[in-house]
N, C-alpha and C positions, 0 to 999 in steps of 0.2 A: 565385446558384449553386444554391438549394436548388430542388430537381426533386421532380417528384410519383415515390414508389417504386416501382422498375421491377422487383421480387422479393416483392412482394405475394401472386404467384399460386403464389410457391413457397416459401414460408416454411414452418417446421415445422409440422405438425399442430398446428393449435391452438391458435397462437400468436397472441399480437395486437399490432398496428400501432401505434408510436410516429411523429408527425411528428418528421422531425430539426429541429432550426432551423438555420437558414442561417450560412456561415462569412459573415463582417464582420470586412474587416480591409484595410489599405491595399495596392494594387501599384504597382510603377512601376518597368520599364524591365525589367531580364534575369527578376524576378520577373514580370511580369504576361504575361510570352511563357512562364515555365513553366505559369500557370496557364489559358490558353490551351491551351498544348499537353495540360493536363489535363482542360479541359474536353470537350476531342475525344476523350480516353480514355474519360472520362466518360461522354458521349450515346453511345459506342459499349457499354458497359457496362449503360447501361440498356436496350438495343434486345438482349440476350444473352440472352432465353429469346421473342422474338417471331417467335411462326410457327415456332419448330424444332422438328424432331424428338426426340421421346421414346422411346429404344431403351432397352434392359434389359443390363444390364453382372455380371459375375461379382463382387461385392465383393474377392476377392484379387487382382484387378487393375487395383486403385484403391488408390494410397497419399495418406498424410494429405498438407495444405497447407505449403506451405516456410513458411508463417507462418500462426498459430492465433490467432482469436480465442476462445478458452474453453481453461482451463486443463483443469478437470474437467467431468463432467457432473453433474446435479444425481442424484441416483440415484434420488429418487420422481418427477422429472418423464420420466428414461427409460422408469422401469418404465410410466408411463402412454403415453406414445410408443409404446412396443413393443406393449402390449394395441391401443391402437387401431391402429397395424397390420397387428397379427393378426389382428386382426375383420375389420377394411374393407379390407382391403390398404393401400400404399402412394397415397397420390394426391395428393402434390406431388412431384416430381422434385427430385433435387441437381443441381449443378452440376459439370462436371467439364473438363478439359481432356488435351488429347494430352501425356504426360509427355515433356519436351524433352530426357530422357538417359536414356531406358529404353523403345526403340519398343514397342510393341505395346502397355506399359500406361498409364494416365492418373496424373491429382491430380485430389484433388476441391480445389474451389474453395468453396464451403460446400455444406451436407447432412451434417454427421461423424456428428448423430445419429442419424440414418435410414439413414446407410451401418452405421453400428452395427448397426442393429437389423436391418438386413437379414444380415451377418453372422451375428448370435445367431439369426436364424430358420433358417438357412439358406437364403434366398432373393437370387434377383438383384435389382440396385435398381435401380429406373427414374431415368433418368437423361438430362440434355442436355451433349452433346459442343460445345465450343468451344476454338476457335484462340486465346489469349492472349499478350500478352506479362506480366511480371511486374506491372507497374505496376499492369495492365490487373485482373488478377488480386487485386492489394491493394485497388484502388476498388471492386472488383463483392464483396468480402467483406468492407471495410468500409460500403459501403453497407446490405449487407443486414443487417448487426451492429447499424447505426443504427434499422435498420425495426422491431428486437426489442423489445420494451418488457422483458423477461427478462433484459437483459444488466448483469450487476453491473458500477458502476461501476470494479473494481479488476481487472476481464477487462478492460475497454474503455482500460484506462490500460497495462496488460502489453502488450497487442495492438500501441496506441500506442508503445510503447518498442522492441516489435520491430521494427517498421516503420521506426523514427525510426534504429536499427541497419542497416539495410541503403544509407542516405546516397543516397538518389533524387534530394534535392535539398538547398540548404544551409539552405533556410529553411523546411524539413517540410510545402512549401505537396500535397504526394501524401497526408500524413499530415489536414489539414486539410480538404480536398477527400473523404477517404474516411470521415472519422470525422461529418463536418458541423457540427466545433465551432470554437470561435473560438480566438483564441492564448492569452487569462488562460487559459482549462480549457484547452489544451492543455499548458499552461506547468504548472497544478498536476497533471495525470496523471504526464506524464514527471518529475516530484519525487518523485509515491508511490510510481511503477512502481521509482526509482531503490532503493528500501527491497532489502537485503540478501534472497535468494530463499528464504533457512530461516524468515524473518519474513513474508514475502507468504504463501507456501505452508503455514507453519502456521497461517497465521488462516483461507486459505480464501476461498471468494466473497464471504462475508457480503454476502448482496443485498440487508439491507434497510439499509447502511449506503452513505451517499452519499458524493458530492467533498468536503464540507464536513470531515464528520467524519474521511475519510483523511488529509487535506489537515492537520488539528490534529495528529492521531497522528502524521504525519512531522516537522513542529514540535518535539512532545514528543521523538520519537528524534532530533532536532540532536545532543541531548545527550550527546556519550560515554558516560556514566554510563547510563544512562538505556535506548540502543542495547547496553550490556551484558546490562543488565538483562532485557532484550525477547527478545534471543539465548535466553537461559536458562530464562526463561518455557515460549516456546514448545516447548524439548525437555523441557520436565517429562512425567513421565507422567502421563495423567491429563488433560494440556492438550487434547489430540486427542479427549477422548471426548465431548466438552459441541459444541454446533451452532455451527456460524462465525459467526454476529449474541453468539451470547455468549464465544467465543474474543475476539471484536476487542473486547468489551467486561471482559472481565476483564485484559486487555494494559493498557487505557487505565486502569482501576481503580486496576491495582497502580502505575502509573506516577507517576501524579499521588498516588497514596498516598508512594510512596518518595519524590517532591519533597518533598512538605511535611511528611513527618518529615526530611528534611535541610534545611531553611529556619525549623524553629522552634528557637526559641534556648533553653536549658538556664534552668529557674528559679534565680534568683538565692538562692545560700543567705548567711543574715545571722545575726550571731551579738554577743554584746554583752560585757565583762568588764570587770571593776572591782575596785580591790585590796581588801585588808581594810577598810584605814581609809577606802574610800570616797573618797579627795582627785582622784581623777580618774573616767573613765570611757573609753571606748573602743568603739566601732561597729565590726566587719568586715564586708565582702560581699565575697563570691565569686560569680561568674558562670564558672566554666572557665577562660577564659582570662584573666581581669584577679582580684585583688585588691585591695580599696582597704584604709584603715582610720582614720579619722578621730579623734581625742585629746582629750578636752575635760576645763579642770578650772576652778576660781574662784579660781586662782593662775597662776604662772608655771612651776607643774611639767607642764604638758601639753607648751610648748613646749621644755623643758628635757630630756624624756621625749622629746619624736621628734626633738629633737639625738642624745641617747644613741643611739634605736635606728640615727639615719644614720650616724653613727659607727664602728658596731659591724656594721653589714653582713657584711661581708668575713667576719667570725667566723660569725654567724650562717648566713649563706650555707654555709660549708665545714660546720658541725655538720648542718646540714640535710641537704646531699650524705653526709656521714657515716652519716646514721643512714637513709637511702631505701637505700643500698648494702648498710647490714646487714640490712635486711629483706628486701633481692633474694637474699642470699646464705643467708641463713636460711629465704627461702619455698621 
């Protein structure tokens, strides 16, 4: 299924060319007739800027995609976008379609950042006009999402999760077909993309952070504790001002910090006491939750001594409760 990229000649300024690798994965029967019927969505997708027309369209009538691949934009790779537009003009086209419930204006299908920039110049964006159905529309902008080599993996997993939202098919073979990955990475996207949107959005693209490492960090948030923890993190102040490769890295810091200060166990405090005359001894440890105390003597007063104290519990117990009471009431 993997085809040579058919949005090569229209990619952003500047940008450069990832091969996708190919979907590998079994079909058979109502499956292998959707991906069929995908594959002809497909080759029609890839023939969507051959030989057409390049007209110039007013940006305020063009609204964004019913489904985005990129949450934000990078703010120094627009500013660079926009300067070389303004030099050289525009010379890739976006991609647009006839809007299906508002005549006269379109959707862009991808170009958001060059429709951008052409907005902030004031200028119209050059542009190619096509007939779509939705489907059609998901594989022509997840294909060209794949052609990106700029696309952080936690955009390419949200996108994923949009998609996988809209129920095209019951086995995301539209989501598979468009993104060009296999089911394990599609299985751990839609796991990270599932991460609460206060925790996605406060970390940010963090582009130099891959599947692997998203993929631990939702691991680490299983945790109730943990997913509290991460909630609270991210609305610190202060969290937002440091770069998203080091937000997703001080999340995971603190995280596995708070684990293993709740997994290390309290030192053992030991203590020793022996009467005047020395005929016995006695050993105590405490660790928090246990006491022990072991009795030793060179007679038969040690076992006659932890008779007494089992004995005498009951009293002892109540004096104990006694005097924590009076201190509660006293402090």
């Amino acid at each position: 299924m993997a085809r040579k990229n058919p949005f090569a000649s229209i990619l952003d300024d500047g940008e450069r060319l990832a091969t996708p690798s190919a979907v590998q994965y079994a079909a058979k029967g109502a499956s292998r007739s959707i991906l069929n019927s995908l594959d002809e969505m497909a080759a029609r997708a890839d023939k969507l800027v051959e030989g057409e027309t390049i007209v110039e369209i007013e940006p305020d009538l063009i609204d964004p995609s019913f489904v985005r691949d990129r949450r934000a934009d990078d703010e120094e790779e627009f500013a660079e976008l926009l300067e070389a537009i303004r030099a050289g003009g525009q010379n890739s086209p976006i991609l647009v379609r006839p809007h299906s419930s508002a005549p006269g204006r379109y959707m862009v299908v991808f170009g958001h950042r060059r429709l951008k920039v052409a907005k902030t110049l004031g200028r119209k964006v050059r542009a190619i006009v096509k007939d779509m159905q939705d489907r059609e529309h998901v594989l022509a902008l997840g294909h060209e999402n794949s052609a990106r080599a700029n696309v952080p993996f936690i955009e390419r997993a949200r996108f994923a999760a949009d998609v996988a939202r809209l129920r095209y098919d019951e086995d995301n073979a539209t989501i598979l077909s468009a993104l060009s990955v296999d089911r394990t990475t599609l299985s751990k996207m839609l796991s990270v993309a599932s991460l609460p949107e206060a925790i996605l959005d406060g970390i940010g693209e963090a582009k130099a952070v891959g599947r692997d490492r998203w993929y631990d960090l939702k691991l680490l948030l299983d945790n109730p504790a943990n997913l509290e923890l991460a909630v609270t993190l991210v609305a610190e102040d202060g969290f937002a001002s440091v770069a998203s490769e080091a937000r997703f890295d001080l999340l995971v810091q603190r995280l596995k910090s708070a684990t293993s200060r709740k997994r290390a166990k309290p030192k053992p405090v030991k203590r020793s006491w022996a009467p005047r005359d020395a005929s016995m001894s006695a050993e105590m440890i405490g660790d928090g939750k246990r006491f022990t105390m072991a009795v030793k003597s060179k007679n038969a007063d040690a076992r006659e001594f932890g008779e007494f104290l089992s004995e005498n519990l009951d009293q002892l117990y109540e004096a104990f409760r006694g005097r924590t009471s009076t201190i509660s009431e006293g402090g």
